[in-house]
LOPABA-467320 format. One record per residue: y, x, z of N, C-alpha, C in turn. Coordinates in steps of 0.02 Angstrom, whole numbers, padded with zeros to 5 digits, always signed. Example, Ala and Ser with C-alpha at 12.3 -4.5 7.8 and 13.67 -1.06 7.14 Angstrom:
BEGIN
-00284+00660+00390-00225+00615+00390-00165+00660+00390 -00112+00642+00354-00053+00684+00357+00002+00645+00394 
// end
This chain:
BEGIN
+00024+01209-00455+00030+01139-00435+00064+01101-00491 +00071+01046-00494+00060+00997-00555+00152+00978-00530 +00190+00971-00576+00252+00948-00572+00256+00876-00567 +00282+00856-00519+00276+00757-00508+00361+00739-00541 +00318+00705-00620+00401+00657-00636+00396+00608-00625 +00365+00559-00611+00365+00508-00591+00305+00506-00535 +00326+00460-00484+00296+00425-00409+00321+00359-00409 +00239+00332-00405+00251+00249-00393+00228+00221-00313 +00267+00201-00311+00259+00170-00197+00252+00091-00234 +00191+00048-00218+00192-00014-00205+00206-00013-00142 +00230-00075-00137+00232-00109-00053+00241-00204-00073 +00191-00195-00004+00193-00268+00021+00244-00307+00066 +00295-00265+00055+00361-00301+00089+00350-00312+00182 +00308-00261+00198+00307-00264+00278+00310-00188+00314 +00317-00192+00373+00361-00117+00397+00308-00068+00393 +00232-00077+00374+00202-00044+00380+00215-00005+00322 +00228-00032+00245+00226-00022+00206+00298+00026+00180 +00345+00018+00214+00415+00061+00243+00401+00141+00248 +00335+00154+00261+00307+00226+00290+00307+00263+00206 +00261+00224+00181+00250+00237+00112+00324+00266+00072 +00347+00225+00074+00433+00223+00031+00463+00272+00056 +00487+00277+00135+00510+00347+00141+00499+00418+00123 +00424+00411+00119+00373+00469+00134+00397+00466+00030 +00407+00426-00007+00410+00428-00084+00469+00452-00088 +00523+00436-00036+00600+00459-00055+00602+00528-00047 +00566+00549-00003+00577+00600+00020+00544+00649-00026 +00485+00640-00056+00460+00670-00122+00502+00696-00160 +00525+00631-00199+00556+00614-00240+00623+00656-00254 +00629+00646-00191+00713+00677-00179+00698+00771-00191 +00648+00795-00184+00637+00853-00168+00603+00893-00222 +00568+00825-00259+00532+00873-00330+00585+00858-00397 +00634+00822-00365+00698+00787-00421+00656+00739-00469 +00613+00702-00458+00567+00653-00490+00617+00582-00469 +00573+00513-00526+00584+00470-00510+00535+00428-00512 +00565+00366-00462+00526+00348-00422+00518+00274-00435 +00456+00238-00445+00465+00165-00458+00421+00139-00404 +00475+00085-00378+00442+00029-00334+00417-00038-00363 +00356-00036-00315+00314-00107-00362+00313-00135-00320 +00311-00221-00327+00277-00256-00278+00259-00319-00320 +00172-00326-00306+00119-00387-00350+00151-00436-00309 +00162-00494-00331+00207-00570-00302+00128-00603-00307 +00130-00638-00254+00081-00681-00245+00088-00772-00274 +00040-00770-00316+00036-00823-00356+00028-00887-00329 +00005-00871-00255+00002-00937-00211+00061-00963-00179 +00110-00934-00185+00180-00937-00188+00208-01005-00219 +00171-01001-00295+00204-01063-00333+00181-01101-00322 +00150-01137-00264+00112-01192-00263+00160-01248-00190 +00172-01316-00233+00210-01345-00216+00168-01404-00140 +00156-01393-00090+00114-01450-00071+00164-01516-00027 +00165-01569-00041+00224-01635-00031+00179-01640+00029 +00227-01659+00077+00203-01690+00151+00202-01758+00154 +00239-01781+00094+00237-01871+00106+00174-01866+00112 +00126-01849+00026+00056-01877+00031+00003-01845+00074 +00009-01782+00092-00022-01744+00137-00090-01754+00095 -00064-01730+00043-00160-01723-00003-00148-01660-00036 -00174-01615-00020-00174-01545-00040-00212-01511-00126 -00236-01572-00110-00299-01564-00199-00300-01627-00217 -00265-01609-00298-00245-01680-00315-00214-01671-00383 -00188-01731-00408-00119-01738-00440-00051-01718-00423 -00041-01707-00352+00032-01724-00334+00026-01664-00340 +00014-01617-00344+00014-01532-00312+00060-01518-00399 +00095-01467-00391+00146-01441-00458+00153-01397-00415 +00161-01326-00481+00167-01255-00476+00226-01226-00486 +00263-01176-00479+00315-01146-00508+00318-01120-00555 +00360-01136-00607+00339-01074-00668+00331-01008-00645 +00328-00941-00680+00316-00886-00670+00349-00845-00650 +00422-00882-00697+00457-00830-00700+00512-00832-00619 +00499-00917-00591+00552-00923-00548+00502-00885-00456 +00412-00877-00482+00399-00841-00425+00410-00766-00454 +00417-00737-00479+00467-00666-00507+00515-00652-00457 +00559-00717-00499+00628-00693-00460+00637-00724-00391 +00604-00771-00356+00612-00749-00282+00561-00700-00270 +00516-00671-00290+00492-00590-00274+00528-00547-00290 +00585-00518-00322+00624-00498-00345+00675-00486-00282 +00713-00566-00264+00748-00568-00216+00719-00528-00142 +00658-00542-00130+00628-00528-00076+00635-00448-00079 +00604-00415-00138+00620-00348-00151+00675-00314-00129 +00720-00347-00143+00801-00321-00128+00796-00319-00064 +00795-00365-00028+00805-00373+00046+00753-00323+00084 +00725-00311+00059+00681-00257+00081+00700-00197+00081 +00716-00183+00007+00760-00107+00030+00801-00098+00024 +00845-00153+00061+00946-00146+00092+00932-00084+00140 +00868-00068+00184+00889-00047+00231+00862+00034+00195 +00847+00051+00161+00822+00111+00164+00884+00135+00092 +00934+00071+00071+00981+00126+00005+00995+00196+00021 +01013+00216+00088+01044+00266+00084+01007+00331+00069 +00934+00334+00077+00872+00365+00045+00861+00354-00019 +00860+00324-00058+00849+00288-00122+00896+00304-00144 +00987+00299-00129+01024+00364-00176+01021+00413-00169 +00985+00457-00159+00972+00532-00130+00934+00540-00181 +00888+00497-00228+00853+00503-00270+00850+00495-00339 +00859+00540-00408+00886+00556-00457+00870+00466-00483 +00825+00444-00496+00788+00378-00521+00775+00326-00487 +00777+00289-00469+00749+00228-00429+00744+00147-00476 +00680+00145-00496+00686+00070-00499+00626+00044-00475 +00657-00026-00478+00601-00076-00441+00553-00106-00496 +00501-00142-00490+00482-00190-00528+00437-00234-00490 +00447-00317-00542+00406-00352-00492+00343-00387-00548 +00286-00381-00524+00220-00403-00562+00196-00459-00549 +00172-00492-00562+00102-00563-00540+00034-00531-00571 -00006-00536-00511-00088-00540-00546-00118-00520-00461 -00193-00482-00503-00217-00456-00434-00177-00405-00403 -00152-00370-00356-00149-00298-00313-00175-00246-00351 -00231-00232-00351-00269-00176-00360-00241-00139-00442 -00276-00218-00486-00257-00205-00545-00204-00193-00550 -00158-00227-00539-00073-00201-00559-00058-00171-00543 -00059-00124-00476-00048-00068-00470-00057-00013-00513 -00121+00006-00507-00148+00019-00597-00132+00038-00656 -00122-00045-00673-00096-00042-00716-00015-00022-00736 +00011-00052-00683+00088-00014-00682+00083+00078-00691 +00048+00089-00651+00060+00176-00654+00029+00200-00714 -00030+00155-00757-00037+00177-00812-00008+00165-00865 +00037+00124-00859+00094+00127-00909+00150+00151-00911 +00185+00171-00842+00244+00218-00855+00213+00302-00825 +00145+00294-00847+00122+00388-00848+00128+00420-00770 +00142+00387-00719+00125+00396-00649+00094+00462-00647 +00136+00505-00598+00080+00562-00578+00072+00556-00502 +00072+00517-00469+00061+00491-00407+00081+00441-00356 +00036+00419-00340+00051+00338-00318+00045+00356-00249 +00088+00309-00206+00097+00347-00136+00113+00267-00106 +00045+00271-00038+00036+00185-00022+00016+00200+00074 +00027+00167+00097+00027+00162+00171-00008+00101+00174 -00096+00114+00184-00142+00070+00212-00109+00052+00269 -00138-00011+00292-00154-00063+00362-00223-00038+00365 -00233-00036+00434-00286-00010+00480-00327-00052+00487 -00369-00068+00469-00434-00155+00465-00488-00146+00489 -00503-00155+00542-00579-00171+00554-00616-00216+00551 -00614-00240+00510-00638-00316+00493-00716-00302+00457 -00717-00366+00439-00793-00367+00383-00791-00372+00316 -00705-00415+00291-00692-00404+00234-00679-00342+00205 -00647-00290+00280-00627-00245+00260-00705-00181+00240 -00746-00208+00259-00813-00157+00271-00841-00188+00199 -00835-00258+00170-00874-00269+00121-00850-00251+00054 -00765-00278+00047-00747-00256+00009-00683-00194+00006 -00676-00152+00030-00622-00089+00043-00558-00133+00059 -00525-00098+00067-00452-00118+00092-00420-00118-00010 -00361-00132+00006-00307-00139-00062-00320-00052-00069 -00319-00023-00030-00282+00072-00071-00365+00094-00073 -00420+00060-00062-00488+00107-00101-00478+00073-00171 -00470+00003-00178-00462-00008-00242-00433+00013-00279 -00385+00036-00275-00319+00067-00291-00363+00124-00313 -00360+00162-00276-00398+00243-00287-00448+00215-00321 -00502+00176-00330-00534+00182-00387-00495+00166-00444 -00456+00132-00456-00445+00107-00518-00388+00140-00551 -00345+00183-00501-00298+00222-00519-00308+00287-00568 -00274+00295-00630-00282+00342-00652-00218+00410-00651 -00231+00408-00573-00173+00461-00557-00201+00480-00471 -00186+00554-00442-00196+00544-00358-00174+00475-00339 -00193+00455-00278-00157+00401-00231-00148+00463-00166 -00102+00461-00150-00080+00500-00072-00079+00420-00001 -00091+00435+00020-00117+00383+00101-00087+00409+00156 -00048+00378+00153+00006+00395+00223-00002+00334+00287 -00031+00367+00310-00010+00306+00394-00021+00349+00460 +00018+00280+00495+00015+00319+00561+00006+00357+00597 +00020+00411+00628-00049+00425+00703-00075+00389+00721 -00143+00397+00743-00168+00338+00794-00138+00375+00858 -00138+00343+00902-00126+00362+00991-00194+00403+01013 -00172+00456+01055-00211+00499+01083-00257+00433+01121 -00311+00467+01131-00357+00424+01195-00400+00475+01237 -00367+00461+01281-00396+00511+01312-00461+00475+01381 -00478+00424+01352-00557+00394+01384-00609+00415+01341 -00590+00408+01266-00620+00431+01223-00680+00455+01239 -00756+00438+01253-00812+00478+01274-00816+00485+01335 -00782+00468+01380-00796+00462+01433-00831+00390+01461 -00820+00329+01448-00837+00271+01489-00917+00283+01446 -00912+00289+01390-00985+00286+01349-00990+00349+01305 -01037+00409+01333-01047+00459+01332-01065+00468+01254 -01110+00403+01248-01144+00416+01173-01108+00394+01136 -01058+00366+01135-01008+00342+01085-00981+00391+01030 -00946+00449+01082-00924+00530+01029-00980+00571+01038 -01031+00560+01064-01084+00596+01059-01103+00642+01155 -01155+00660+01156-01151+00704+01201-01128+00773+01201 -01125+00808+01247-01113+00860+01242-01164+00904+01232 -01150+00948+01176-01217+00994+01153-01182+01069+01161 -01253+01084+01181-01282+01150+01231-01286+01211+01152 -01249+01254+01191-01233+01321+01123-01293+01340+01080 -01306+01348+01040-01358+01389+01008-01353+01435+01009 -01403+01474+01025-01407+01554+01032-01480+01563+00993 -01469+01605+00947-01534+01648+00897-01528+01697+00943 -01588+01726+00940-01610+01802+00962-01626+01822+00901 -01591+01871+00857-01645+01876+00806-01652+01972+00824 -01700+01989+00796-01716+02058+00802-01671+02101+00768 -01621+02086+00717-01592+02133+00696-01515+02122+00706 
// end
């Protein structure tokens, strides 16, 4: 098995994404690796819209520089993992970093620049159409990653109707095969 010195956990700063990070501390903590947290800041962030004029596309509209949506992504970062320090010193390395661009790419690209030997991400569960046309954030990821991605989420909940209200849904029930063969 391949020695992990470095593990990168993006997160999107929501509890789903909490699963991921633990599941990295706990790595981390155990292969004595270190561990970098990412999180892509959303660029729609810097966008200023005034209620006097209530004109959304325009002149009046002004952006934030770059660096000041950074550092409230930055801030947000922190506040995010106040609650998990006491995991995060358990762990030889820990740093954060904060990016602007697409998701996919920066992810990416982050792990291909500090040599990542595994990126460790906790999908959201989507049934959508965006999600059917274009993959969720962690297929992109896995394609574009040049390292494993590990996928941590939930259980789903037992169901135990499952195939019952609509038989053909999990399928019917199929009848044993039996060969006779002569020898």
């Amino acid at each position: 098995m391949k020695y992990l010195r470095k593990i990168l956990v993006p997160t999107d700063l929501t509890e789903n994404s909490r699963r991921a990070l633990a599941y990295g501390c706990t790595l981390a903590e155990d292969e004595k690796s270190s561990l970098i947290i990412v999180h892509v800041a959303n660029d729609l962030a810097g966008w200023e819209l005034y209620s006097e004029d209530i004109v959304f596309l325009g002149r009046n509209q002004k952006t934030w520089p770059a660096d000041r949506i950074l550092n409230e992504a930055s801030l947000d970062l922190t506040r995010f993992l106040e609650p998990s320090m006491q995991s995060l010193k358990k762990v030889p390395i820990a740093t954060k970093r904060v990016v602007l661009g697409s998701v996919p790419q920066q992810i990416a690209s982050v792990a291909e620049e500090e040599n990542v030997d595994l990126i460790i991400m906790s999908p959201h569960r989507q049934r959508g159409l965006r999600h059917w046309l274009s993959g969720g954030i962690t297929d992109r990821v896995t394609r574009l990653s040049p390292c494993p991605v590990l996928s941590v989420t939930a259980p789903l909940p037992t169901s135990s109707w499952r195939g019952k209200a609509l038989p053909w849904s999990s399928g019917w029930p199929r009848q044993p095969v039996v060969h006779n063969l002569p020898f």
